[in-house]
Steps between C-alpha positions, in 0.01 A plus 500: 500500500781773586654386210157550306502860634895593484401415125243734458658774694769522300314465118289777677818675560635409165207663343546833660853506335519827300588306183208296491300805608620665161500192264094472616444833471660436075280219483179682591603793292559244248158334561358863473636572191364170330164541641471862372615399158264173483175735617589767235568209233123395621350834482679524123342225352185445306192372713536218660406219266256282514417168295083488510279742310133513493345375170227549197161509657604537856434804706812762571563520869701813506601807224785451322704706250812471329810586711737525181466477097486160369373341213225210510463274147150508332498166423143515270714766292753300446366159412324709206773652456690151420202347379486756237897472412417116481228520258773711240776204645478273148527092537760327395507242233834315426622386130695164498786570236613185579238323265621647117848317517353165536233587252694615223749206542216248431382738186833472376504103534204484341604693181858342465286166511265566246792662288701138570165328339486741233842431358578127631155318451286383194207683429293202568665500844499876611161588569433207723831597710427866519216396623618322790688758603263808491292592816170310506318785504609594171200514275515247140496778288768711683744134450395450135627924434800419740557192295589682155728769643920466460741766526450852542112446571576206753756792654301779496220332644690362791584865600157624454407239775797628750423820428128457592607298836757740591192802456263296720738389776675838489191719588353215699234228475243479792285216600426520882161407582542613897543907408306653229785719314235706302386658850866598574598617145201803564721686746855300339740249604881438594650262292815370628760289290819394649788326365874419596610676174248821502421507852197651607267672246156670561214690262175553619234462234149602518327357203402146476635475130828544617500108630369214379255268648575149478134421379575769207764337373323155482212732316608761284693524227881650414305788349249531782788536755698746241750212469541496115758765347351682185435426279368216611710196442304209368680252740452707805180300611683194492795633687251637733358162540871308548540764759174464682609151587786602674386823696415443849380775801817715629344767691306451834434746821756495742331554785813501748620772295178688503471456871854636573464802304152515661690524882805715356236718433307520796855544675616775301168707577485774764244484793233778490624690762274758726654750696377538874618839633607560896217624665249309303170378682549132409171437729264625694364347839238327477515495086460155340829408277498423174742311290709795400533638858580134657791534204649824667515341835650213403766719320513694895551160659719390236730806545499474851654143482796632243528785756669174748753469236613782215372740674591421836890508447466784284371705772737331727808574320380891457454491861829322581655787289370815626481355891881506396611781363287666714705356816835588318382844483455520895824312579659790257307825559301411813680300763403678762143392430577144405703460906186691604230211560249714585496711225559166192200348721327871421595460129391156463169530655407806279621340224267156600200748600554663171480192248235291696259774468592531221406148389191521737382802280546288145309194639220626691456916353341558192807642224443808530581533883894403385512872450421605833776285660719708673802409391680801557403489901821202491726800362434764739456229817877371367648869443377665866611189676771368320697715235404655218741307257392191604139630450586522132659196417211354654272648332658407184497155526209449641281702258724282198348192738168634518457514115606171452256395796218685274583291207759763369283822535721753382249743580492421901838411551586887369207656708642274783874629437461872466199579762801333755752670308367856562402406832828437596607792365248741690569397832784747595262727477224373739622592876143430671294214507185721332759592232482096401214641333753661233634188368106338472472838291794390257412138507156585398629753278759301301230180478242716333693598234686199398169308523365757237829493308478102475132547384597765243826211416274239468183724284302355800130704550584810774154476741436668812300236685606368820687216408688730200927401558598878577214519806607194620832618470492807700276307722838278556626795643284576777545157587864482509455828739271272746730215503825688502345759823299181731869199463758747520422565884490062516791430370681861695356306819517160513863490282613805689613639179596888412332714276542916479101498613599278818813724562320839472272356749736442750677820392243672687613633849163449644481131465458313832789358555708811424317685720579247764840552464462879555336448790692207646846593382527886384854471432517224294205610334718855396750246421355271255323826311889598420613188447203498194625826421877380445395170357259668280738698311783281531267235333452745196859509398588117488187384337301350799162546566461846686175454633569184620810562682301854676209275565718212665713782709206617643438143635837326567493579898156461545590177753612769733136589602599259739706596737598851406694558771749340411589659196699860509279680288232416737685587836463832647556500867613126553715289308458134642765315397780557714273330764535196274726238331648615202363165365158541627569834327547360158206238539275809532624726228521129252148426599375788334557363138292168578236732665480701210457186261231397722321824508506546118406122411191542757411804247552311211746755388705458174720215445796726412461757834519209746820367335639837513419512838658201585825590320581852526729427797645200294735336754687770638618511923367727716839593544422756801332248761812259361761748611303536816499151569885532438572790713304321811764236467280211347619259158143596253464283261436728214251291342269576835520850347467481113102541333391146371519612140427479226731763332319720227387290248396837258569827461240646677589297795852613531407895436300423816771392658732778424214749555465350822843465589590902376182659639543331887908576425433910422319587808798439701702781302514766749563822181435313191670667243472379138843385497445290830175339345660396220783344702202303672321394228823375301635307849133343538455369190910391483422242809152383370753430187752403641350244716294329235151598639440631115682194335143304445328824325531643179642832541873584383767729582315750251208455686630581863669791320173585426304494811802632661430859318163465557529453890697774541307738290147447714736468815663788460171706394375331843766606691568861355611806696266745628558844578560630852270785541612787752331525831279789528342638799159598316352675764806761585525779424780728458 
């Protein structure tokens, strides 16, 4: 069991460890930063999808309208639309050239036989062996006119027959019971021949002459089928009839052919397409769908699926992309802000606020109420509490987001970009919270006309009804004004962030507190107002913020409303120290710093004036009460005497301290002369230098030469010499 617990004590001891303190504190930044970028990367994307739609016949549940353009096929369109392209698509017939060579071979046997009989037999003889070698269905009268012919008439008349069988098998012969070729011929046919020698030939015929029927040829005569050459050659009949025996059908429908041009077709032709604009009404509730409206939310449901995948790492990648340059920019221009977790939270959560209403607005708002999103609120709320710079390059990227989020609006993401733009601009002009009221002036302002400069771009109707794009554009305005004037105070408050509004407030000498360090400690009251006035000044001539640094002088002692006895300022009769340890001494005079962190946190003061507090004695000694301590023959530890830090971390912090430092240092000048001040002021800051209090800060020698002037000019305007008037005895006389 003690082993159990000697265990525990020590991984609870382990975890306390400063470095695994820090390396949780990465991870849960870490962890922060992913979370931020995976809820934006929601917010970006297209509505959720979803897999089920309602369809024809049933009732819609809910109003629906298009969230982007998209295109939906008309599918009645376009099977007319390839109906009628297959109706002109002509069938295909194929020739068989492969037939002639086998034909013509047995022609010419025939002929050299009958010229073998001719010359080698007896008269007596030939006829009966002719006989036996011509085609039975050679008719007796056609053999008896064969019979007599030798020589040139045998010759001629056995190419009168090739010539006729190369005619009919050339342009086709046709005798296919299963498809009636007269019906196709009407509108005309493909006829294919292919070969190994000729390859593939076409011609598309559209007469019926142009063939030949096989029952035609068994029928009609050489002149009938235009066979005979003129003038007409008595033998052509009987070649005619010697080549009638031989022809056969060569041309039939190829319907695999016919069926693969049919589907090359059909492939080749474009869907009817119909274009559904964003912002359609797709349905109504309550509305019955019909075929065409269950066909645009399919398309919706179909788009929301690809959304999972194209679309998805699209946006994800775009994301990935701007989430990093934007955090190269801030480890480059802005690392104060990006080691200052309050204020990246601050940027982050506007930023989350700004694109999930954003995306609330497109999926539940009719279209037209994307113009009255106050974009340009995100600007301002980013330039009063952050910096202006980084008010811009926010504003950039996110309106170049924001149009892509709209489906590439150009339109928005410009109105988006320069209402923020201008915004930005304006606000070194505003020094009250009513004056917020300017910048929903220019917001509105600049919205109204670029609206009506898009309109006149795009040769869009100019209206002046209610829901006209200018109105709603200066309408933007007054809403930006509303949202920038009720979460600046939120964010002011619960971040305990500065603005100028927030530090004129507490500017004012008759705030509460201030007044309770008039009453309560008088001196150090008078003190911190010249401390403001150094730091002030000084503040103006190294770049800092002036009004910050007066604002924070006038509270960095406020802990001594506690115990103000115990400062000098404070003491008039009684100083109660030397009744005292030194070391009790410097507890007291430390404590103040802690009380004063206390006081301003239970105010919810600024961020920036508590730190200030807390470092504008850095980690100096109280070297007086150590020297005491010394002198009453004690060994101090010096580190019972030094503040608990930290050093100046800014520039307004160590102004305070030298303002603090030179004012408390001149009052013990007993005739300060200009020359003497300036001595002070130079020593003062030397040791602050000297002894690295202003190491952690960012001013530089040039700076300290700076504020060095400036001290002793208000110092020595303080401190000037006054004339001695002469004592008069007014009432004698001489």
């Amino acid at each position: 069991m003690s082993e159990t617990s000697s265990f525990v004590k020590a991984a609870k001891e382990a975890l306390k460890h400063p470095s695994v303190l820090n390396a949780g504190k990465r991870i849960a930044y870490i962890l922060l930063l992913i979370s931020v970028f995976l809820l934006i990367f929601v917010f970006f994307l297209p509505e959720p999808f979803v897999s089920k739609y309602q369809k024809e016949g049933e009732v819609s549940k809910s109003f629906q309208k298009a969230e982007r353009d998209f295109w939906i096929t008309d599918e009645e369109a376009t099977e007319a639309n390839i109906k009628e392209q297959e109706e002109q698509l002509l069938p295909i017939w194929t020739l068989n050239p492969e037939v002639l060579p086998p034909v013509l071979e047995k022609v010419n046997s025939l002929f050299s036989k009958i010229e073998k009989i001719q010359d080698s037999k007896k008269s007596s003889e030939k006829q009966s062996q002719i006989k036996k070698i011509l085609p039975i269905s050679i008719k007796k009268e056609d053999a008896d006119i064969l019979f007599g012919l030798k020589g040139e008439d045998l010759r001629a008349l056995e190419e009168d027959t090739k010539r006729m069988i190369s005619i009919c098998f050339g342009k086709g012969i046709y005798n296919d019971k299963r498809r009636a070729i007269s019906e196709d011929v009407k509108k005309g046919i493909k006829i294919e021949q292919r070969s190994e020698k000729m390859g593939k030939e076409e011609r598309v015929i559209h007469n019926i002459e142009e063939i030949y029927l096989f029952s035609q040829i068994k029928t009609h005569t050489a002149k009938e089928l235009n066979l005979s050459l003129p003038p007409f050659l008595p033998l052509s009949e009987l070649s005619w009839n010697i080549a009638k025996c031989y022809l056969e059908p060569n041309l039939k429908f190829d319907e695999k052919a016919t069926l693969a041009e049919r589907e090359k077709l059909r492939a080749g032709i474009l869907p009817v397409k119909i274009l559904v604009q964003r912002g359609e009404k797709i349905v109504g509730e309550g509305e019955a769908i019909d075929r065409m409206t269950e066909r645009k939310l399919a398309a919706i449901a179909e788009m929301k699926k690809e959304a999972n995948t194209k679309v998805y790492i699209g946006f994800f990648v775009l994301l990935f992309l701007c989430f990093t340059g934007f955090a190269l920019y801030l480890a480059a221009y802005q690392k104060e802000l990006l080691a200052n977790k309050r204020k990246l939270l601050v940027l982050l959560l506007i930023a989350v606020v700004t694109i999930g209403s954003a995306r609330l607005l497109l999926n539940y708002a009719p279209s037209w109420a994307i113009y009255l999103f106050p974009f340009a609120a995100s600007s301002i709320l980013i330039a009063f509490l952050l910096s202006g710079g980084l008010a811009i390059f926010f504003t950039t990227v996110l309106s170049l987001l924001m149009g892509v989020m709209l489906s590439g609006n150009l339109e928005m993401a410009f109105l988006f970009f320069l209402s923020g733009l201008f915004a930005i601009f304006i606000i070194p002009f505003v020094r009250t919270r009513g004056e917020i009221a300017k910048i929903g002036l220019v917001v509105a302002l600049i919205n109204g006309v670029l609206l009506l400069t898009f309109q006149l771009i795009y040769q869009e109707p100019i209206t002046l009804t209610l829901r006209s794009k200018p109105l709603l554009g200066i309408l933007n305005g007054v809403i930006v004004y509303w949202v920038v004037y009720g979460a600046l105070p939120l964010f002011e408050n619960y971040f305990l962030l500065t603005t100028n509004f927030k530090l004129f407030e507490l500017s004012d000498l008759n705030t509460a507190l201030l007044r309770d360090l008039f009453l309560e400690a008088p001196g150090t009251y008078h003190h911190s107002l010249l401390v403001g006035n150094l730091a002030e000044s000084s503040a103006s001539c190294v770049g800092a913020n002036p009004l910050l640094a007066r604002v924070s002088a006038y509270y960095h002692d406020v802990g001594k409303i506690i115990n103000p006895g115990y400062f000098p300022e404070n003491q008039r009769d009684k100083n109660a120290h030397p009744e005292i340890k030194p070391t009790l001494s410097a507890t007291v005079l430390r404590s103040h710093i802690q009380r004063g962190v206390d006081i301003t946190k239970a105010k919810k003061m600024p961020y920036e004036i508590i730190e200030i507090i807390r470092q504008h004695h850095g980690t100096s000694v109280m070297t007086y009460f150590y020297h005491q301590a010394r002198e009453k023959g004690e060994e101090p530890n010096v580190e019972e005497y030094r503040y608990f830090g930290p050093k100046p971390q800014t520039k307004e912090a160590g102004i305070i301290m030298l303002a603090d430092s030179v004012e408390t240092a001149s009052r013990t000048l007993e005739k300060p002369s200009p020359a003497r001040i300036e001595h002070l002021v130079k020593q003062l800051i030397k040791e602050k230098f000297v002894s690295g209090e202003l190491d952690e800060c960012d001013l530089t020698l040039k700076d300290l030469t700076k504020i060095s002037l400036s001290f002793v000019h208000i110092l020595t305007s303080l401190f000037h010499a006054r004339v001695e008037y002469p004592k008069e005895d007014i009432g004698s006389r001489e």
